[in-house]
N, C-alpha and C positions, 0 to 999 in steps of 0.2 A: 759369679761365673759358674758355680757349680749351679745353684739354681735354674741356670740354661741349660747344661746338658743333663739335670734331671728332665726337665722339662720337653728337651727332645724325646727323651729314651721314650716319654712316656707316651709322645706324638706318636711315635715310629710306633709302639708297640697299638696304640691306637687305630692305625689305619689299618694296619694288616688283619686287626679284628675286625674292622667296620665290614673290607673285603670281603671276610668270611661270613658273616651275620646279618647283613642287608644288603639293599641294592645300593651300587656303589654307582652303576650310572641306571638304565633306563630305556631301551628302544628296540622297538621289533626287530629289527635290524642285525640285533648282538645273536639274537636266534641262531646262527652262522657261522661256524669256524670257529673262530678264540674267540668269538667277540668284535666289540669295534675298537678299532686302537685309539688311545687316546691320545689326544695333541698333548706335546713335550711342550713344558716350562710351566714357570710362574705368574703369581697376577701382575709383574710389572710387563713382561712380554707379551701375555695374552691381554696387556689393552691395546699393544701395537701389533693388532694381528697375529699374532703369533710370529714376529722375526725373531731372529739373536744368534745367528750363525756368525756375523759378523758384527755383531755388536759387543763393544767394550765398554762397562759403566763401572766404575770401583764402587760404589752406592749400595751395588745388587750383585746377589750370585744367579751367572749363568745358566741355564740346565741346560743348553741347547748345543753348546761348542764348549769341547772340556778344555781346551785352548785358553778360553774366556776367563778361567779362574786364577790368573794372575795379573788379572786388570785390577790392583785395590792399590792400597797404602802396605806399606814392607810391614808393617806388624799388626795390620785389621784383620779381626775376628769376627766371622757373622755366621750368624742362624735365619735360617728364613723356612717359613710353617704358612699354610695356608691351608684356609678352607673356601668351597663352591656349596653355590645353591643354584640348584638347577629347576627351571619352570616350561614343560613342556606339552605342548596342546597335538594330538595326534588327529589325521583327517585320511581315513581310509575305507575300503569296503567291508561290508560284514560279512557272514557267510551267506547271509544268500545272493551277495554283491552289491546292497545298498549302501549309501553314503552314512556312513558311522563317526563319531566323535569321540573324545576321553581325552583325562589332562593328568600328568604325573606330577610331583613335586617331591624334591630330594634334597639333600645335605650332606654334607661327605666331609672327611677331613682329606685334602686334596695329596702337600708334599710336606717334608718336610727333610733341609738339608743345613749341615755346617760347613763352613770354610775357614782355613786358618794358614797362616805362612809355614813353608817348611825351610828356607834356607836362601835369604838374598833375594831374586827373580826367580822363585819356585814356590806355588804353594797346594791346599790339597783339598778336598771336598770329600766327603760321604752322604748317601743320605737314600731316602726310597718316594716313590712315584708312580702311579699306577702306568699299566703300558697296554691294558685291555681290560674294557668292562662285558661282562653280561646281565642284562636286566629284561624281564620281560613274562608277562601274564596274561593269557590270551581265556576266555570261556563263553562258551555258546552252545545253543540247544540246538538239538540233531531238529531240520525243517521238513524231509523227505517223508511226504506223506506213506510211500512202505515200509520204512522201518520208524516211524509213531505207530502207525497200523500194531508193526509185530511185536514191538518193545516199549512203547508208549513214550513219554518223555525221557529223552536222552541226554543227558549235560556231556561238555568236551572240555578238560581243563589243562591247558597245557604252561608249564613255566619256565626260568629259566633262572640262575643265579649265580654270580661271584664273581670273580676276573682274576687276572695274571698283572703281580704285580713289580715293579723289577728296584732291587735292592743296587745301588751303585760305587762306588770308591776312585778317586781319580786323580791325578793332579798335573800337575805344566808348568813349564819353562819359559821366560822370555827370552831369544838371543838377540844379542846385538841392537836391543833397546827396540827392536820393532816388528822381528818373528816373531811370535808366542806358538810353542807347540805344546800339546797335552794329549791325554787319555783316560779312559775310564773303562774301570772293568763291570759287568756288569751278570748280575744272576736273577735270573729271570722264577719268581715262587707265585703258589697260587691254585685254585680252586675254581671247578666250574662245575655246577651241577645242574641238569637238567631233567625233568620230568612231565610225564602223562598220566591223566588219569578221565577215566569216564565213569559217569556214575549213571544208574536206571535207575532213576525219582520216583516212578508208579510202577512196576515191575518187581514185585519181590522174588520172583526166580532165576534174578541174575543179579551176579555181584560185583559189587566197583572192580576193577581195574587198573593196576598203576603200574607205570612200567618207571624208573629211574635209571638217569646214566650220569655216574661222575668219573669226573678227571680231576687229578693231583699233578699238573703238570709242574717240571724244573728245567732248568737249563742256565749255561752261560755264553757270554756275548763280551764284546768289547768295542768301543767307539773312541776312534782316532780323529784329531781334532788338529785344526791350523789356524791361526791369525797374522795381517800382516797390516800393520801401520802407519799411512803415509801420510808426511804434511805436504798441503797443496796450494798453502797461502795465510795467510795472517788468523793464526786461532780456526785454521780451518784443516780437518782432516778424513781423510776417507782410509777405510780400515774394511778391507775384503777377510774373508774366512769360506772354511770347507769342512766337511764333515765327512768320515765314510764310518759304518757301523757293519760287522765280522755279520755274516748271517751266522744260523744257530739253528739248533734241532732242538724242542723241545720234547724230551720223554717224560711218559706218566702211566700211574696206576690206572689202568680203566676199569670201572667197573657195571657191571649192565645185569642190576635186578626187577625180578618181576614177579609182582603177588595176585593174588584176589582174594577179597576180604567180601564179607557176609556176615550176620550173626554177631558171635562172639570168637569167630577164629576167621585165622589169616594161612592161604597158603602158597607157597614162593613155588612161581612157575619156571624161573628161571635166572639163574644163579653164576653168571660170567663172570672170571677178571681175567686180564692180561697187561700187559704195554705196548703203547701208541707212542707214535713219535710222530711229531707238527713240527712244520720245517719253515722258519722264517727269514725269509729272502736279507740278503746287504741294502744297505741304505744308503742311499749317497746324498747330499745336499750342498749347495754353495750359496752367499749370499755377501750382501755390504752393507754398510753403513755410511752416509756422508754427516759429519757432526760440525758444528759451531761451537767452541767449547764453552759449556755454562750457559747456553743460552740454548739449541735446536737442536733437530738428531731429525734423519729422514734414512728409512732402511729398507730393502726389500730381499728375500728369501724366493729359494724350490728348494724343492725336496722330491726324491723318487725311489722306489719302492717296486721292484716287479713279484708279484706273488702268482704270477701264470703255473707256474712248474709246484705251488704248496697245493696240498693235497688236504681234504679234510672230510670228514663225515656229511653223506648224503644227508638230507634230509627230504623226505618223502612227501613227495608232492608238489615238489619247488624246485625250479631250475636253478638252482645254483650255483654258480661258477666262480675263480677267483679272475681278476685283473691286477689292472697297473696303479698303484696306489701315487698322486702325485699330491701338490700343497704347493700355493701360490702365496704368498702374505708379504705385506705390504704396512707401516708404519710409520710414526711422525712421533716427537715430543716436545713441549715448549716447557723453556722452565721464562718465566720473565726477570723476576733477578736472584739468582740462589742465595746471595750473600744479604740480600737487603732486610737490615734492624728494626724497621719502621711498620712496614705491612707484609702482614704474616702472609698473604694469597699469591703476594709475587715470587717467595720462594717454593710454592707447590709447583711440583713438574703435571704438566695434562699432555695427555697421549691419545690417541685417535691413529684408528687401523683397518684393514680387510684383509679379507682371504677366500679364497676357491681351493676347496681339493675335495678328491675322489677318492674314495675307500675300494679296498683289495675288496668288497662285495661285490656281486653281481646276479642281478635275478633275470631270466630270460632277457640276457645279452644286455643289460642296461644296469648301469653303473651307478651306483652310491654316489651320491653329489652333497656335499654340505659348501654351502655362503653364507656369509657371515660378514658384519660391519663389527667392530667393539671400540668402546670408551673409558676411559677411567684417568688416573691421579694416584700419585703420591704424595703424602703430606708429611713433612720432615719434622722429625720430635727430636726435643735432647739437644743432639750433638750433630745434626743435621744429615747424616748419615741413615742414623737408626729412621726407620721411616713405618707410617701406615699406608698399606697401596689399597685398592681397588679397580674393580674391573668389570666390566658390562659386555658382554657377547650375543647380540640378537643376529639370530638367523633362523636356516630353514635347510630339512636334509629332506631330501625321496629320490627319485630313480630320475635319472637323465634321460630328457628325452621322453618321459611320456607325463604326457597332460594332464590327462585322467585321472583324478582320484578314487575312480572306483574298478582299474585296470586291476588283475593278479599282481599282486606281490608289491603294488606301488602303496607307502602308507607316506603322508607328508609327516614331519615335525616341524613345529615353528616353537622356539626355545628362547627363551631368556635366563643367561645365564651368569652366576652374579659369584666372582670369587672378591676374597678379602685376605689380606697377608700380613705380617708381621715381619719387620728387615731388622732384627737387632744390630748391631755394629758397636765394636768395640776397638782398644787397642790395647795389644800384648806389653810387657816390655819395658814400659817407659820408667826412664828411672827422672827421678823427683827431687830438682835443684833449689835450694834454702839459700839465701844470701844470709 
């Protein structure tokens, strides 16, 4: 047992460096605001679409409804860590508006959280998760035949890097064998930086350029959770859930410098800092699940999100606006026999899923759209509990509504994305009878 919670500290302290030191996600898109937020949970919910607002599994710890985390056995212990690899092929304009291509490939350490009983039908979770990424490296050479003319070849580099990641602690109550209520507190840390820079290739009378803007953003937050458990017939039950998440203000250091370099010196043309404050909207979600026990599970989820009224940093040259952030998703699981000694394939759980939702982006009045099918499996080791999951997420993000891939501001991604997890399970407690 100690070797697991070394073994966390050193996940946690893990991801929060990856955040800071590469790209954690990937997509023109993040260019914007905080970033793109990323979908809540694990790789056993994101093979089923991404539900679990109403999902109760004692197997797996929740992320999605802090409600959820006294669905186990009165004295089970689990850790659950995951990592993604993300495969993403981009299809958009260049600058001079021709049909351009490029492919990213990534690895991240994804979550990683503990659960453990506190007291009878109560128990508690902690753990961290990312809640926004930014990624993103754009370069191209100035085409306008008057300024080749007056400055010869011009390169344009622009990037973008890190996200906001949210640290959590929470825990819940069962009453009366079929309410389950919980909460989680949550503090939102993190790093965003972005930069420009232009460089004159044949030009030796002019010097690069680079302008940088980071933000240190913090804040706290808190998400209130519900469950309720109904039997509806022989080993059959349908368990609804709700979610509301506190909106939050995130403030941070801003700071906006600017040099030009030449030669063998550098000089800072401008030299800002102050504090920002990013304001992100309440969250509301409800969802259900209808289960067969040990055998099927079929669940579907919303979620909504208004970010009309957050405010965020222009960016020049692009319509930018926020909207209504929503999330559709839809799931299934089959175990064929948990219990059976003979063939190991029928106690594997397989899950199959979808989803539609639309991101708080929005570029000349057209909204963020990402679809998505996903696949995957749990394979039960040990004690049948402890488990290895996996998960497969194919789809496609770009702008609603416009065809065109070589329109302003529309860039497709079509992504394959591939997470793997780790479910330890344990049990606290037990005292140990000798005849």
């Amino acid at each position: 047992m100690k070797k697991l919670f070394i073994y966390a500290a050193v996940l946690l302290l893990s991801l929060s460096a990856t955040a800071q030191e590469a790209y954690s996600a990937y997509s023109p898109y993040s260019l914007f605001g905080i970033g793109q937020v990323e979908s809540v949970g694990d790789q056993n919910t994101a093979a089923m679409g991404g539900i679990g607002i109403g999902l109760r599994d004692p197997s797996l710890i929740n992320l999605l409804n802090p409600a959820a985390v006294t669905a186990r056995e009165e004295n089970a212990f689990m850790v659950d860590f995951g990592v993604k690899q993300s495969n993403i092929i981009f299809s958009g304009a260049d600058a001079e508006g021709k049909l351009a291509r490029s492919a990213k490939n990534l690895f991240n350490i994804d979550h990683v959280v503990a659960s453990f009983p506190i007291y009878k039908h109560s128990a508690f979770k902690v753990g961290i998760m990312p809640y926004s990424s930014t990624g993103y490296a754009f370069t191209f050479h100035e085409y306008k035949d008057e300024v080749l003319a007056n400055l010869g070849d011009v390169q344009y580099f622009r990037s973008g890097q890190g996200g906001i990641n949210q640290l959590f602690a929470g825990a819940g109550v069962t009453l009366f064998d079929r309410l389950s209520l919980g909460a989680d507190g949550i503090f939102y840390i993190g790093t965003i930086k972005r930069s420009t820079s232009t460089y004159f290739n044949t030009n030796e009378n002019q010097r690069t350029a680079t302008r940088t803007w980071k933000v240190v953003p913090r804040g706290f937050s808190a998400k209130l959770g519900l469950q309720y458990e109904q039997p509806i017939g022989q080993n059959l039950s349908l368990t609804v859930g709700a979610t509301y998440k506190i909106g939050s203000t995130l403030k941070g250091d801003y700071s906006d410098i600017a040099s030009a370099s030449g030669g063998n010196y550098t000089d800072t043309t401008i030299n800002n800092s102050y504090t920002v404050k990013y304001s992100i909207p309440q969250e509301i979600s409800a969802g259900f699940t209808l289960r067969k026990s040990d055998s099927w599970m079929f669940g579907f989820d919303y979620t909504r999100q208004d970010w009309t009224k957050s405010t965020f940093d222009p960016t020049p040259g692009v319509n930018f606006s926020t909207g209504v952030a929503q999330s559709f998703n839809a799931g299934i699981e089959y175990i064929p026999n948990r219990y059976d000694v003979r063939y190991y394939f029928r106690t594997v759980t397989y899950r199959l899923g979808a989803y539609h939702k639309t991101q708080y982006i929005m570029i000349d009045g057209h909204q963020v759209t990402t679809n998505g099918i996903t696949i995957g499996l749990a394979l039960p080791v040990y004690n049948r509990r402890t488990s290895v999951s996996f998960a497969v997420d194919v789809g496609e993000t770009s702008l609603a509504g416009v065809k065109s891939l070589t329109a302003p501001g529309n860039v497709r991604e079509r992504f394959v994305k591939i997470s793997m997890g780790l479910n330890l399970y344990d049990l606290w407690f037990q005292k140990v009878l000798y005849n």
